[in-house]
N, C-alpha and C positions, 0 to 999 in steps of 0.2 A: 445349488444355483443361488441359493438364498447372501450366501456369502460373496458372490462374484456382486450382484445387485448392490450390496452393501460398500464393497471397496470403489465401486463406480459413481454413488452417491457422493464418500466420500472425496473420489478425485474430483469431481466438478465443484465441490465446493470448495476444495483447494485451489483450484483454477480462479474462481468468482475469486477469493480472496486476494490471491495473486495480483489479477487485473484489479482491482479495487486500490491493493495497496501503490501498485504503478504510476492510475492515474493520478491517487493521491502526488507520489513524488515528482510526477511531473508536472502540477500544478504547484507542488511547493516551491519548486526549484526553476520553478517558471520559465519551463519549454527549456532547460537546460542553462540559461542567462539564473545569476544569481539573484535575489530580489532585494529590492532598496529597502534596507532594516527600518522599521516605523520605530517611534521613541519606543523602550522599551524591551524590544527585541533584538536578537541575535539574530544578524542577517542572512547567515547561513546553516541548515539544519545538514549533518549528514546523514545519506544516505539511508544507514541502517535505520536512524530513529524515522525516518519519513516512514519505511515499510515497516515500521513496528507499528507507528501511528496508525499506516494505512491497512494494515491486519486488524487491529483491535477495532477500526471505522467498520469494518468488512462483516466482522462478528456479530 
């Protein structure tokens, strides 16, 4: 049983992550509207790098 505990640990924290990296890209990407680039920055992140952002925020 020790192992079942263990895989269940690990999904929730897979889930936390998940939702983590989401809200991140939902706030990057601001509710789905693109956001006005400040000097400096590239106004549009994709995708993948928001949820790579929002894993590594999550960690």
């Amino acid at each position: 049983m020790r192992n079942e505990t263990r895989k269940a640990r690990n999904q929730r924290r897979a889930d936390r992550r998940l939702e983590l990296a989401y809200k991140a890209w939902q706030l990057a990407t601001n509710g789905g509207r693109k956001p006005t680039p400040k000097r400096g920055q590239t106004g549009y992140l994709s995708p993948a790098k928001l949820i790579l952002l929002g894993i590594k925020a999550g960690q």
